[in-house]
Biopython code that builds the backbone (N, CA, C, O; Angstrom):
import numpy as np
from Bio.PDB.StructureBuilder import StructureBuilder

atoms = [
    (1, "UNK", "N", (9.334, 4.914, 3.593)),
    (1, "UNK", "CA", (9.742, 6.288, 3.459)),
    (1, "UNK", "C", (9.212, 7.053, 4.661)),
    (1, "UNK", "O", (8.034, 7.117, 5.013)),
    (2, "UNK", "N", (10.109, 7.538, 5.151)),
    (2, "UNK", "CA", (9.801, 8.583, 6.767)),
    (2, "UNK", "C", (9.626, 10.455, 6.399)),
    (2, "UNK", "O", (10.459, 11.342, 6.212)),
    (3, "UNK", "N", (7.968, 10.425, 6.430)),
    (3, "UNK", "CA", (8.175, 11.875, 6.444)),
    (3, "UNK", "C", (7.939, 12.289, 7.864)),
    (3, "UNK", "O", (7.326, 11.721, 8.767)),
    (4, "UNK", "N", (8.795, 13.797, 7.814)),
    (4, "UNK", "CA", (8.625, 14.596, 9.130)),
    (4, "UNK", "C", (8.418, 15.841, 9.025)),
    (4, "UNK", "O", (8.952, 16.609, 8.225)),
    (5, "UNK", "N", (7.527, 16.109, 9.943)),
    (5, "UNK", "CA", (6.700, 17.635, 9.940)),
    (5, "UNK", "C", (5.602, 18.023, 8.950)),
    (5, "UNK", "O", (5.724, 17.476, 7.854)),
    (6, "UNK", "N", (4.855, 18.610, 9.051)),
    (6, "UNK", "CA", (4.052, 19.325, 8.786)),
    (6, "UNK", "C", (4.125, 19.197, 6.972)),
    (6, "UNK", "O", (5.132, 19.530, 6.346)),
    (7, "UNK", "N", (2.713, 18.592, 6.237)),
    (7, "UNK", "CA", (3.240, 18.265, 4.854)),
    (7, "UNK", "C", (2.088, 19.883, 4.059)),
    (7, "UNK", "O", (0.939, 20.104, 4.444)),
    (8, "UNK", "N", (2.713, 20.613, 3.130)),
    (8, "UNK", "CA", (1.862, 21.706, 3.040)),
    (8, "UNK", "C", (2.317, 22.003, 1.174)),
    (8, "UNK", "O", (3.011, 21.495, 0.293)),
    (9, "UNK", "N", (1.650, 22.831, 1.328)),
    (9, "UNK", "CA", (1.988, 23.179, -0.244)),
    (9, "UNK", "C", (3.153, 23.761, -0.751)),
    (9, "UNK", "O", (3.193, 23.936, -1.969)),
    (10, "UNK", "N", (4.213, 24.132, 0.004)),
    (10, "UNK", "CA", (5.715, 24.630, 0.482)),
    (10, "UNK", "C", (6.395, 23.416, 0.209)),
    (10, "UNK", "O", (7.322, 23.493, -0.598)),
    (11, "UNK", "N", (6.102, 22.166, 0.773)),
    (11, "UNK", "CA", (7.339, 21.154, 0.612)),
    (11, "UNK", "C", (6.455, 19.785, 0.248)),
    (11, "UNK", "O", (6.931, 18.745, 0.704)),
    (12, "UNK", "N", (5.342, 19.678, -0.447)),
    (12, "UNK", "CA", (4.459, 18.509, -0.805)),
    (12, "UNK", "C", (5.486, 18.300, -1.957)),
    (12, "UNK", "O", (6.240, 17.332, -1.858)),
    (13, "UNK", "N", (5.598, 19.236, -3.194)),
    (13, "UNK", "CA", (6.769, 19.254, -4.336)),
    (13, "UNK", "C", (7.800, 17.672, -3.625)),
    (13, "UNK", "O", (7.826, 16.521, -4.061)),
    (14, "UNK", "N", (8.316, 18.109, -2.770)),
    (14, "UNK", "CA", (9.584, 17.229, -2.381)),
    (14, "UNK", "C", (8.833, 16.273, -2.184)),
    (14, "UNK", "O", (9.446, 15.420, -2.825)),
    (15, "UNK", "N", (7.750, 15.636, -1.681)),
    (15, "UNK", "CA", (7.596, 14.567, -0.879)),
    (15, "UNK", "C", (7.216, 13.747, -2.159)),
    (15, "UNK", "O", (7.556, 12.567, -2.237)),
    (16, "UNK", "N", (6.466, 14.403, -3.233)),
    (16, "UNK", "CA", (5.970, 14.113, -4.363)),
    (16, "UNK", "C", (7.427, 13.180, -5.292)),
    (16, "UNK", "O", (7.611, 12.007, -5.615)),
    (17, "UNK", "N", (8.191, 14.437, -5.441)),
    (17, "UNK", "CA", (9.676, 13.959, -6.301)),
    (17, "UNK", "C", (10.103, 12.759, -5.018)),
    (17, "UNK", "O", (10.422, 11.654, -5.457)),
    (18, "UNK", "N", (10.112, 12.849, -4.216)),
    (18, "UNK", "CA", (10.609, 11.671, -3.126)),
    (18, "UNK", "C", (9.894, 9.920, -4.145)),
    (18, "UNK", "O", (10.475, 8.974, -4.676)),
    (19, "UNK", "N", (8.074, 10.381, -3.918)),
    (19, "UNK", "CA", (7.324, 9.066, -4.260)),
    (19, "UNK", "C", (8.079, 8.843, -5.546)),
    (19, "UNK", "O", (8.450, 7.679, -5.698)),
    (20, "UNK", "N", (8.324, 9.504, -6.297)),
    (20, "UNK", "CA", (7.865, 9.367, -7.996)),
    (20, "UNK", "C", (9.577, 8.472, -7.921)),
    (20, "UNK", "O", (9.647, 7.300, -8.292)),
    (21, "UNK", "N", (10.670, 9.130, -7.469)),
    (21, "UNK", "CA", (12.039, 8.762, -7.142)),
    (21, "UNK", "C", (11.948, 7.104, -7.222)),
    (21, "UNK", "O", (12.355, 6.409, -8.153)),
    (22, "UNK", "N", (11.323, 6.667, -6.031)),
    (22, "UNK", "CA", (10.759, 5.207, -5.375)),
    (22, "UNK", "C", (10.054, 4.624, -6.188)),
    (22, "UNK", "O", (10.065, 3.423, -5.918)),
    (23, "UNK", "N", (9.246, 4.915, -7.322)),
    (23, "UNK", "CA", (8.537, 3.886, -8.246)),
    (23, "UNK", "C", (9.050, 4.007, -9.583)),
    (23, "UNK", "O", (9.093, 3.077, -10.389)),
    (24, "UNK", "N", (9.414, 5.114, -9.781)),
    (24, "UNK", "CA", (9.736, 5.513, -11.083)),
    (24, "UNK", "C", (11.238, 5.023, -11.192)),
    (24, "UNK", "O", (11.605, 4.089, -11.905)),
    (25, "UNK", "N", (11.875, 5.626, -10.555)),
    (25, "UNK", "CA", (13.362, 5.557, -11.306)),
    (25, "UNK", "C", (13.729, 4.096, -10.349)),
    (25, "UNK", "O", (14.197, 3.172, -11.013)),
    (26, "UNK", "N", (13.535, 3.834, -8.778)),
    (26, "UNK", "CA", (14.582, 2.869, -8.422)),
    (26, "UNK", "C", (13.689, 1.603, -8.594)),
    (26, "UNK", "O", (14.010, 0.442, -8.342)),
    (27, "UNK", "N", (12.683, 1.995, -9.002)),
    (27, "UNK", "CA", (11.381, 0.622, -9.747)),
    (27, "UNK", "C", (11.091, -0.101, -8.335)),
    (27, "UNK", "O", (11.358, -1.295, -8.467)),
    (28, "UNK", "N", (10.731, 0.132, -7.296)),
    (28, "UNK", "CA", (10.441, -0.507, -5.619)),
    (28, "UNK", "C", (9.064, -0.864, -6.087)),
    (28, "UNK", "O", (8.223, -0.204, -6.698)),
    (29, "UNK", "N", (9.066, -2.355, -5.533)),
    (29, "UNK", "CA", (7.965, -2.811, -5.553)),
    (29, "UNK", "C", (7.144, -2.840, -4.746)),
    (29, "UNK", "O", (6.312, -3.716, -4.983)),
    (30, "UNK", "N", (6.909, -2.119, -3.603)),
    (30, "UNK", "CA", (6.481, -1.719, -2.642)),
    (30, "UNK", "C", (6.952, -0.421, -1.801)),
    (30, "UNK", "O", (8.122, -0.137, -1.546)),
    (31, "UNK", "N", (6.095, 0.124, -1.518)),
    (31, "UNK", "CA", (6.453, 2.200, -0.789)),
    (31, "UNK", "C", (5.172, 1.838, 0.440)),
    (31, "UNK", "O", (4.050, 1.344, 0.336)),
    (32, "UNK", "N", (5.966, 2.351, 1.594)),
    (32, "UNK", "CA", (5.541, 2.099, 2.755)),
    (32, "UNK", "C", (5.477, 3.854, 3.132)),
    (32, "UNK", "O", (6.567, 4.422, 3.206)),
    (33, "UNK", "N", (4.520, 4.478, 3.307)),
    (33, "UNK", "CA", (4.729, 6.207, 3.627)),
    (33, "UNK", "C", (4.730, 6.064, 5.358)),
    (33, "UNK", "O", (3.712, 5.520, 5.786)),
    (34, "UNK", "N", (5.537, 6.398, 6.194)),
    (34, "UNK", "CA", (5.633, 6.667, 7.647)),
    (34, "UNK", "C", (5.260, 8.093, 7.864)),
    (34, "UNK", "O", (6.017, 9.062, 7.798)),
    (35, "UNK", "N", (3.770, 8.085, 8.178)),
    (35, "UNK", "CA", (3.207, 9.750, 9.064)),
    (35, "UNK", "C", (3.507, 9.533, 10.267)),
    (35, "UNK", "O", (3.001, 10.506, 10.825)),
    (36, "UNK", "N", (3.915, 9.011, 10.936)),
    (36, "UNK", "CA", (3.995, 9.241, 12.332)),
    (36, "UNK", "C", (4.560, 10.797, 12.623)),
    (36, "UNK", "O", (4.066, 11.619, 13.395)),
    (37, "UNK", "N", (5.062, 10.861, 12.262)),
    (37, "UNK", "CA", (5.685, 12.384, 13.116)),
    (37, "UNK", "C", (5.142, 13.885, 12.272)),
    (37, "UNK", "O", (5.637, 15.007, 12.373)),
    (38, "UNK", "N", (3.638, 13.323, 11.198)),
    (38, "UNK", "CA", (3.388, 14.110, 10.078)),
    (38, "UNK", "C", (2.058, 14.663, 11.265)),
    (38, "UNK", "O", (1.206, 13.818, 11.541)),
    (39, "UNK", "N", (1.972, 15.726, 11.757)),
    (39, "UNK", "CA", (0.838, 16.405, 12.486)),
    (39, "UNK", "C", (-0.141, 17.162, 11.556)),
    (39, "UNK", "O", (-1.330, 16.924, 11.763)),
    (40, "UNK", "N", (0.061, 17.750, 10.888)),
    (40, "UNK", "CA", (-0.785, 18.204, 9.948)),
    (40, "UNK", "C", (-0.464, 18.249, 8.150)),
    (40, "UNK", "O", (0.660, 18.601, 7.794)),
    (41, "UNK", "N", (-1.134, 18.010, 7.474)),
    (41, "UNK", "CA", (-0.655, 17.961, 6.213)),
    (41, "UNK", "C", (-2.388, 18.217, 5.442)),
    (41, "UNK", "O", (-3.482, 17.800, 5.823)),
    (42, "UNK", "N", (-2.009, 19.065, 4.255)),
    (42, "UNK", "CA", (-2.698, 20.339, 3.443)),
    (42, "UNK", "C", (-3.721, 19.424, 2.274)),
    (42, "UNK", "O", (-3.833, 18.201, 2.369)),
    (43, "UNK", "N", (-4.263, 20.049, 1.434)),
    (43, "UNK", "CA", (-4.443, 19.445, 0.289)),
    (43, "UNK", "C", (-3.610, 19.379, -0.411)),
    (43, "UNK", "O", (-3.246, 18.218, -0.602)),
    (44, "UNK", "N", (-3.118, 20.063, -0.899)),
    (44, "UNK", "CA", (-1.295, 19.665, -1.356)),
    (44, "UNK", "C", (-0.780, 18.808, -1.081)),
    (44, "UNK", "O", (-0.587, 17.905, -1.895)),
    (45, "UNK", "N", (-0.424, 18.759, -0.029)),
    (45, "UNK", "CA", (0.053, 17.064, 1.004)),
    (45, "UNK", "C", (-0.713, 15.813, 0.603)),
    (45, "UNK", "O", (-0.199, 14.695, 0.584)),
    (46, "UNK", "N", (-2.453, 16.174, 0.165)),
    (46, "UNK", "CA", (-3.133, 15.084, -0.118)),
    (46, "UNK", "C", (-2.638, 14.639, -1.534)),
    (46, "UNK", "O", (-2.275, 13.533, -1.935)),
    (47, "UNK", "N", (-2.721, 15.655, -2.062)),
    (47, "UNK", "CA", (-2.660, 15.457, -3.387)),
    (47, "UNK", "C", (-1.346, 14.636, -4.078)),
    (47, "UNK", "O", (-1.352, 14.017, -5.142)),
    (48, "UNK", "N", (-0.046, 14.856, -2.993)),
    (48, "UNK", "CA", (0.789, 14.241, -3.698)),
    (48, "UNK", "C", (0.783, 12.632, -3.207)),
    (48, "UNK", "O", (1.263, 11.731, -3.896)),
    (49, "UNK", "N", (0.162, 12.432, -1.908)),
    (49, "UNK", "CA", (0.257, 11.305, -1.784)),
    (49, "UNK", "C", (-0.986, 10.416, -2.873)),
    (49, "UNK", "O", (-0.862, 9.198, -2.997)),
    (50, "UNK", "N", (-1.799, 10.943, -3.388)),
    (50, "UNK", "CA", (-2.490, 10.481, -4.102)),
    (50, "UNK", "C", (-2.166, 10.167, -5.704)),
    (50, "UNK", "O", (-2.643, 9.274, -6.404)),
    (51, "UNK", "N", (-1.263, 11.128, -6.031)),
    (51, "UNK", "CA", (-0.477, 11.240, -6.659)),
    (51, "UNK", "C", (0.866, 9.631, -6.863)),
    (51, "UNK", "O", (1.074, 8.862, -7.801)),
    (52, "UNK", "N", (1.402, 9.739, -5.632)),
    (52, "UNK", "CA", (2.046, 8.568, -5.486)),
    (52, "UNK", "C", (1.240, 7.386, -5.669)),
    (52, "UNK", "O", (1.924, 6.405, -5.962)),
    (53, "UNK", "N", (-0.472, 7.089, -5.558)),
    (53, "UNK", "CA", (-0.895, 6.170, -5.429)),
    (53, "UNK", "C", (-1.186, 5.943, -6.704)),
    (53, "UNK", "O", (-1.120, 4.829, -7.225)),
    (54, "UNK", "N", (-1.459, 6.783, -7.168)),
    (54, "UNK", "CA", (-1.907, 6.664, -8.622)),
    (54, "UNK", "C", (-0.225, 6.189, -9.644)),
    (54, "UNK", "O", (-0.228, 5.401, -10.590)),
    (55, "UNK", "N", (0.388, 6.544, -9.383)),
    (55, "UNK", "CA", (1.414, 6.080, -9.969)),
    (55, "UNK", "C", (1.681, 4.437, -9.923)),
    (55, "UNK", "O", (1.670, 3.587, -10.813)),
    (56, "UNK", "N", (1.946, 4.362, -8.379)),
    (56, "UNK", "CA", (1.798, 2.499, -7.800)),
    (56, "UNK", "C", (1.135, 1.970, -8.818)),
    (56, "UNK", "O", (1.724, 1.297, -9.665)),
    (57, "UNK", "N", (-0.309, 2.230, -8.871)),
    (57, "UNK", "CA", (-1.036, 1.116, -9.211)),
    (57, "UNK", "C", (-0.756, 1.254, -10.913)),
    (57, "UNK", "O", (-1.281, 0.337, -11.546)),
    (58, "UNK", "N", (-0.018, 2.250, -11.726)),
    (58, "UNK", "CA", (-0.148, 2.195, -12.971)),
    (58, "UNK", "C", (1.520, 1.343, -12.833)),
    (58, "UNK", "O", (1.973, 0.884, -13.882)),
    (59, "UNK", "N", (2.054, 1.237, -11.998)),
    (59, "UNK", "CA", (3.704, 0.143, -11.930)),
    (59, "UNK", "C", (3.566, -0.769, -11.394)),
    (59, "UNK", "O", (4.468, -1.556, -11.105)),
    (60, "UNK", "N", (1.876, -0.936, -11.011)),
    (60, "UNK", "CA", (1.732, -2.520, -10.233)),
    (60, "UNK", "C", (2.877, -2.355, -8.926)),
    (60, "UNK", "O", (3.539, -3.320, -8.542)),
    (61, "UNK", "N", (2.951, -1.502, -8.548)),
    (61, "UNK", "CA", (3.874, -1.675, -7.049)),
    (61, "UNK", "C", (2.838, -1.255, -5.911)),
    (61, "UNK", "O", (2.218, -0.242, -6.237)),
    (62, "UNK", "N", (2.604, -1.592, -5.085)),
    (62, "UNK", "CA", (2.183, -1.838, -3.650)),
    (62, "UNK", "C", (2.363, -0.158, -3.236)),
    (62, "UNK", "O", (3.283, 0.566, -3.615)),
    (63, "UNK", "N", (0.999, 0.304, -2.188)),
    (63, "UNK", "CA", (1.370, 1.666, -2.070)),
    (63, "UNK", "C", (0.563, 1.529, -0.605)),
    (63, "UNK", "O", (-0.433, 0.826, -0.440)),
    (64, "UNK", "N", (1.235, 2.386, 0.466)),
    (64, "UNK", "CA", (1.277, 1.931, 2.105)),
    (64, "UNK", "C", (0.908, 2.977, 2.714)),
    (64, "UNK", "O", (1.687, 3.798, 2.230)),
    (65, "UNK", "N", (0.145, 3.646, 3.577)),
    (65, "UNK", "CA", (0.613, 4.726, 4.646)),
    (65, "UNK", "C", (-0.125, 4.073, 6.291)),
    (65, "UNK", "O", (-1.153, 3.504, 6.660)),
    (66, "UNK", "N", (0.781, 4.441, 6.715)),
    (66, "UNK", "CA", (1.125, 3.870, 8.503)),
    (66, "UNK", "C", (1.435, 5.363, 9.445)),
    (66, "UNK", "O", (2.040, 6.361, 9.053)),
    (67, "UNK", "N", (0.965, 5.185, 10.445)),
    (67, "UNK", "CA", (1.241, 5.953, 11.500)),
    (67, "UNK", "C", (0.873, 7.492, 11.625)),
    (67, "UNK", "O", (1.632, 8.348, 12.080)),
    (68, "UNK", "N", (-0.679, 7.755, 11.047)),
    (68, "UNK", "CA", (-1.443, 8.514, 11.213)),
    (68, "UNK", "C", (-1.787, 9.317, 12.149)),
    (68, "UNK", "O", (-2.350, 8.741, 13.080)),
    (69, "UNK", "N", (-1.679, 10.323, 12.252)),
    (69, "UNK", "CA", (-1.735, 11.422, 14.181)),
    (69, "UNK", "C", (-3.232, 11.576, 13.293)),
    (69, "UNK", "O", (-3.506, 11.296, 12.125)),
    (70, "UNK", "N", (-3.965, 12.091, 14.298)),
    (70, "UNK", "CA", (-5.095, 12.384, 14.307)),
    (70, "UNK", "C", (-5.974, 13.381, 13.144)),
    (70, "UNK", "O", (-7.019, 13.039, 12.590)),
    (71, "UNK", "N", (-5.118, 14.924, 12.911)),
    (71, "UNK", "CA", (-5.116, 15.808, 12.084)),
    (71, "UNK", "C", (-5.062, 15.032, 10.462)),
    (71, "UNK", "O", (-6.054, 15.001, 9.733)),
    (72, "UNK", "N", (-4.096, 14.602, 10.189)),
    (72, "UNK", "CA", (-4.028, 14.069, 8.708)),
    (72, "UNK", "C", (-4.956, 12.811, 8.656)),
    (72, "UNK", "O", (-5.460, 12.415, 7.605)),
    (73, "UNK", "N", (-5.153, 12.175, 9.953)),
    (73, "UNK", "CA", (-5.961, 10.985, 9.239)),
    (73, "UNK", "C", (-7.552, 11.916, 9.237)),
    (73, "UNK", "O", (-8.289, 11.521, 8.333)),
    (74, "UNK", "N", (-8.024, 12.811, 9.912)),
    (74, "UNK", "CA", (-9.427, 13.576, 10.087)),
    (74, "UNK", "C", (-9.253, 14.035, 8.519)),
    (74, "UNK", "O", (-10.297, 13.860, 7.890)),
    (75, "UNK", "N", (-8.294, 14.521, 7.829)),
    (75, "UNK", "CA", (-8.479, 15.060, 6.139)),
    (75, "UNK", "C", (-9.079, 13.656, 5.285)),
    (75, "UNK", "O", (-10.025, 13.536, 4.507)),
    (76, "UNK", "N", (-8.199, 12.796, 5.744)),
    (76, "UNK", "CA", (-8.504, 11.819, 5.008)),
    (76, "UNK", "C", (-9.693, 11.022, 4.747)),
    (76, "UNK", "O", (-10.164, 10.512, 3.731)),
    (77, "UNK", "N", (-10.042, 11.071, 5.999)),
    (77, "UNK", "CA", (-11.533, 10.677, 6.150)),
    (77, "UNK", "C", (-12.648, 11.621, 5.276)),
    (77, "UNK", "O", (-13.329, 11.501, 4.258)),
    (78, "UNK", "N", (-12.394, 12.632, 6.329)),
    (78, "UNK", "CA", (-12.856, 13.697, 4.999)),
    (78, "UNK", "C", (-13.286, 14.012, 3.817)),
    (78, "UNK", "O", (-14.338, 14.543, 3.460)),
    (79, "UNK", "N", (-12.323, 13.615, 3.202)),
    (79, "UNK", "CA", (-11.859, 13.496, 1.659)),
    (79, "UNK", "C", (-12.307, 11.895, 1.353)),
    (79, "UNK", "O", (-11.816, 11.411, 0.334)),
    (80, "UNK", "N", (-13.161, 11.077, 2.119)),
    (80, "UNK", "CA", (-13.183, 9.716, 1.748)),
    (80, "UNK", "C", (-11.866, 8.911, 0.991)),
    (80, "UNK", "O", (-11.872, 7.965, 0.204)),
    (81, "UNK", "N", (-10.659, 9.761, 1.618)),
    (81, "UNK", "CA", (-9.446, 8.836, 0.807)),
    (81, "UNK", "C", (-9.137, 7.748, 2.083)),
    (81, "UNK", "O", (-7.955, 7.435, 1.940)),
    (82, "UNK", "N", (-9.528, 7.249, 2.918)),
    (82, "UNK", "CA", (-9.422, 6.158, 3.716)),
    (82, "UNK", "C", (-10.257, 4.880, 2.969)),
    (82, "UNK", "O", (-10.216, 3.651, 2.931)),
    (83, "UNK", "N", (-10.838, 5.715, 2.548)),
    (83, "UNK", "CA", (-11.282, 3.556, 1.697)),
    (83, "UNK", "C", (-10.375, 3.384, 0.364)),
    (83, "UNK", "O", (-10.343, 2.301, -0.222)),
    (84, "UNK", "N", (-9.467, 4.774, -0.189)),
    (84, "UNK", "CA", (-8.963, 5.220, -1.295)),
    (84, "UNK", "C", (-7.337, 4.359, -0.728)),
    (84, "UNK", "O", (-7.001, 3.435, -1.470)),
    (85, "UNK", "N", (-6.741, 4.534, 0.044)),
    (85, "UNK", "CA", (-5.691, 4.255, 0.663)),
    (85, "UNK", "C", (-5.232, 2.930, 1.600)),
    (85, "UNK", "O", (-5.625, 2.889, 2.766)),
    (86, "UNK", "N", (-4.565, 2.075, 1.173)),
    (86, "UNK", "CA", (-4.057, 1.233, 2.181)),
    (86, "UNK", "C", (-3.707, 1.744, 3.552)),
    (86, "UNK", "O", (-2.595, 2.239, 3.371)),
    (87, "UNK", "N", (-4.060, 1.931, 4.991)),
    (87, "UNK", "CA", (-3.671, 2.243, 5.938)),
    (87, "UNK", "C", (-3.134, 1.357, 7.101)),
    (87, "UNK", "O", (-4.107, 0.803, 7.612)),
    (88, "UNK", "N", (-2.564, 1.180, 7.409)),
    (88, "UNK", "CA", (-1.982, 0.431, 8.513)),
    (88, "UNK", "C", (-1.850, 1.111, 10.313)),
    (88, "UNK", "O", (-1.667, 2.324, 10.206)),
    (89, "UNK", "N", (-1.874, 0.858, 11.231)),
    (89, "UNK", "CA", (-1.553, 1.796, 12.130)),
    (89, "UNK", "C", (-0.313, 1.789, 12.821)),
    (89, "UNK", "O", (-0.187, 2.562, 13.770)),
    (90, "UNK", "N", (0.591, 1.066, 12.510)),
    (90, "UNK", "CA", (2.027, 1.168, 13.100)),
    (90, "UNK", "C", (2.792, 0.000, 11.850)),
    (90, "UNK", "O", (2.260, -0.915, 11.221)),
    (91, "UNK", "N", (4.144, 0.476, 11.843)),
    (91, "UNK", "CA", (5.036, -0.477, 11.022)),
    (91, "UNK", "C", (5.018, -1.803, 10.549)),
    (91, "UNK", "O", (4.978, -2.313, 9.429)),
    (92, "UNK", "N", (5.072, -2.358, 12.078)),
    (92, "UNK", "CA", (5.357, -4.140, 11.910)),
    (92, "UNK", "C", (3.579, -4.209, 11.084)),
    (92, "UNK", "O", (3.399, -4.937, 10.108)),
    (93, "UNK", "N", (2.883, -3.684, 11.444)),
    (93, "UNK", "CA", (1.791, -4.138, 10.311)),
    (93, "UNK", "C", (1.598, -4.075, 8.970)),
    (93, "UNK", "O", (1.106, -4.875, 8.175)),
    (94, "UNK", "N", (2.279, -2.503, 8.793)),
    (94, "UNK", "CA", (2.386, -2.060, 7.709)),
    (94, "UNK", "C", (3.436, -3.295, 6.399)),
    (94, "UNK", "O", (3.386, -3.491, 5.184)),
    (95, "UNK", "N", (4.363, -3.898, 7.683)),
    (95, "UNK", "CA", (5.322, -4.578, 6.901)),
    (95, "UNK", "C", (4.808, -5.934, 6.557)),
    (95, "UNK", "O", (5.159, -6.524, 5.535)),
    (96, "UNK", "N", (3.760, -6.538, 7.647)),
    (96, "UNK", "CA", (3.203, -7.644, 7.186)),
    (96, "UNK", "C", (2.236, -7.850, 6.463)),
    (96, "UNK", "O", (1.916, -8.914, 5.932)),
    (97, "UNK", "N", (1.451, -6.307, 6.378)),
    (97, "UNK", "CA", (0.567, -6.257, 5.252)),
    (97, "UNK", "C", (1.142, -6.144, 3.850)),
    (97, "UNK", "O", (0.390, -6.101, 2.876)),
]
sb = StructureBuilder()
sb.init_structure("model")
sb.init_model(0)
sb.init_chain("A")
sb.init_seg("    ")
for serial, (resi, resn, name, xyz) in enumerate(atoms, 1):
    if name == "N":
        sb.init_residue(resn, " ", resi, " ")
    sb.init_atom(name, np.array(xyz, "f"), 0.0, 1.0, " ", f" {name:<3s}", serial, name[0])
structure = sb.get_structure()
């Protein structure tokens, strides 16, 4: 899943209904999140991706994020959700992990 721009408390809602879409209804056994082009993202933003994770692991499906800019991965750390989160740093890893 490719998000773009800036993830905030304005459009986390969508990114949220996006995850829940992907485990819930089309049952994917694996969700790969693409930040690459995500420069800053909120607690809101955290929250839904945590949100998505917490869902994964109650559907036993695999839960991913790859391609971290600097700003969102500094929250994450932050927030100690980097030992919380599968991270990858570019695709082809993300895909072989």
């Amino acid at each position: 899943m490719d998000v773009n721009g800036d993830v905030t408390l304005y459009n986390s809602p969508e990114l949220r209904a996006m995850l829940v879409a992907l485990l819930k209804e089309k049952r994917n056994a694996r969700v790969i999140v693409n930040l690459t082009n995500v420069k800053y993202i909120d607690s809101a933003g955290v929250a839904s991706l945590v949100e998505g994770l917490k869902l994964s692991r109650e559907l036993k499906s695999s839960f991913a994020l790859f391609g971290l800019q600097r700003s969102p991965r500094q929250v994450l750390e932050l927030t100690h959700l980097v030992k919380v989160f599968t991270i990858f740093e570019t695709e082809p890893e993300a895909l072989a992990g």
